[in-house]
C-alpha positions in Angstrom: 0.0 0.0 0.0 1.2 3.2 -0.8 2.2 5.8 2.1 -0.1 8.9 1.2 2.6 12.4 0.3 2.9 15.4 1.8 1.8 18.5 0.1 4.4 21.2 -0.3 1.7 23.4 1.3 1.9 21.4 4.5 4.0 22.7 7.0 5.9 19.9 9.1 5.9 19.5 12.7 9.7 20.0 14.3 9.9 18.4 17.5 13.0 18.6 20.2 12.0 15.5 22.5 12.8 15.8 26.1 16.1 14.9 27.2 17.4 16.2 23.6 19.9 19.6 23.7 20.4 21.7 20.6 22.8 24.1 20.5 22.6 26.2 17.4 19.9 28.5 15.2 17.1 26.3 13.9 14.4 27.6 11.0 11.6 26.1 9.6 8.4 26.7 7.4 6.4 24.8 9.4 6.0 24.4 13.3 8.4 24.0 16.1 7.6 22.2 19.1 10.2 22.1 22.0 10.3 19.8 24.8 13.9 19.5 25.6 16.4 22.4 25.3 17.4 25.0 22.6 20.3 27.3 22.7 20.0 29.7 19.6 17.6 31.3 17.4 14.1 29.6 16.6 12.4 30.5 13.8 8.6 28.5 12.3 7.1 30.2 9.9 3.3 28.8 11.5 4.3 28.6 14.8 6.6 27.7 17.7 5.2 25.9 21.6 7.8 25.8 24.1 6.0 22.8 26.4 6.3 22.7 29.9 9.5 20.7 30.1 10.8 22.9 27.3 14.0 25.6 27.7 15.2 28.3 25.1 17.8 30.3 25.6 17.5 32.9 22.7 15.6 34.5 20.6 12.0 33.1 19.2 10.5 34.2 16.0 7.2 33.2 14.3 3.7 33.9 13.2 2.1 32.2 16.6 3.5 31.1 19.8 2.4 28.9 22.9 4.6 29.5 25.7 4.4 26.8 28.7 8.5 26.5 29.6 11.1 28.5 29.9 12.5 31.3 27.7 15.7 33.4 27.9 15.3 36.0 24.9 13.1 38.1 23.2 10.1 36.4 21.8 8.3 37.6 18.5 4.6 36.5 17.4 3.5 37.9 14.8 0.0 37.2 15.1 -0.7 36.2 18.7 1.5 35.2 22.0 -0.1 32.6 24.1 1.8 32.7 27.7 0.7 29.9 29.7 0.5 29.6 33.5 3.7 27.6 33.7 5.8 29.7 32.0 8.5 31.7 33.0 10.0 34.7 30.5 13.7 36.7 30.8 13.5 39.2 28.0 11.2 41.4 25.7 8.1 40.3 23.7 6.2 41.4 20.8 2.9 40.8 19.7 -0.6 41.7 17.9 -1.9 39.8 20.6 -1.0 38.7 24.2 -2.6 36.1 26.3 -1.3 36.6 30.0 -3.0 33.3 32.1 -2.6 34.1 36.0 0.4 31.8 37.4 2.5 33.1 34.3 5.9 34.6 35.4 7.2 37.2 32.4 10.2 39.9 33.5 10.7 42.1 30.7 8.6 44.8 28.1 6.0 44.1 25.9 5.1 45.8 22.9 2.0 45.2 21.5 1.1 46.6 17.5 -2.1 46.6 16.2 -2.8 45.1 12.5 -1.8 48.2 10.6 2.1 48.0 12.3 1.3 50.9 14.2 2.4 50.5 17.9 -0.6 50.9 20.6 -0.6 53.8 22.9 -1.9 53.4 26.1 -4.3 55.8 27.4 -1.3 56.3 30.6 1.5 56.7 27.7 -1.2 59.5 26.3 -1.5 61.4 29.9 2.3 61.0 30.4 3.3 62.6 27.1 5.1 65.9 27.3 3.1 69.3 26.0 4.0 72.4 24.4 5.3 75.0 26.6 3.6 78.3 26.5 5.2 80.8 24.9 5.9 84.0 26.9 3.6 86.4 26.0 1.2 84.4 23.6 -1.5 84.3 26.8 -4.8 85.9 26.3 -5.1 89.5 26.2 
């Protein structure tokens, strides 16, 4: 019987098993799940999960991620950032959307874009921005 093909279309699952160290800058089209440990760059073009027995030291960068592990770097989702309640973040993050669930531990910034690549100003950053001086003499007369 014949074993049915992939599609070029279909993005393959990358798995680093428990127990398995990578040291090194690993890229793929597809998805990247990590269960063991990664020392280097990651980058899926779908998306990346870091499971809860999963470490990266360095940098993440995808369309989607699930965070559950540990991660030492700065973490970029293009589309959406899942940060679970076992996870525990050294570094910045980036991201249309967050998901924060209570339990997650994240020391860093976030910065947070809406769909357009603007980034989001929050109604604090507005209060907190500096205003024109008045000029000496330009008062009302």
């Amino acid at each position: 019987m014949a074993k049915p093909e992939h599609s070029p279309n279909e993005a393959a699952i990358s798995l680093v098993a428990p127990g398995t160290k990578i040291v090194g800058d690993c890229e793929t089209d597809g998805t990247i799940r990590v269960e063991g440990r990664v020392e280097g760059t990651l980058k899926a073009g779908k998306s990346i999960v870091v499971g809860r027995s999963g470490e990266v030291v360095g940098d993440i960068v995808t369309q989607d991620c699930v965070i559950s592990g540990r991660v030492s770097g700065n973490v970029t989702a293009e589309s959406r950032l899942e940060l679970q309640s076992t996870c525990d973040i050294q570094g910045e993050i980036r991201s249309r959307r967050v998901q924060l669930d209570e339990g997650a531990r994240f020391n860093g910034q976030v910065h947070m874009e809406d769909s357009s690549g603007s980034r989001v100003v929050k109604p604090a950053e507005k209060a907190a921005a500096p205003q024109a001086a008045p000029q000496p003499g330009a008062g009302p007369n």
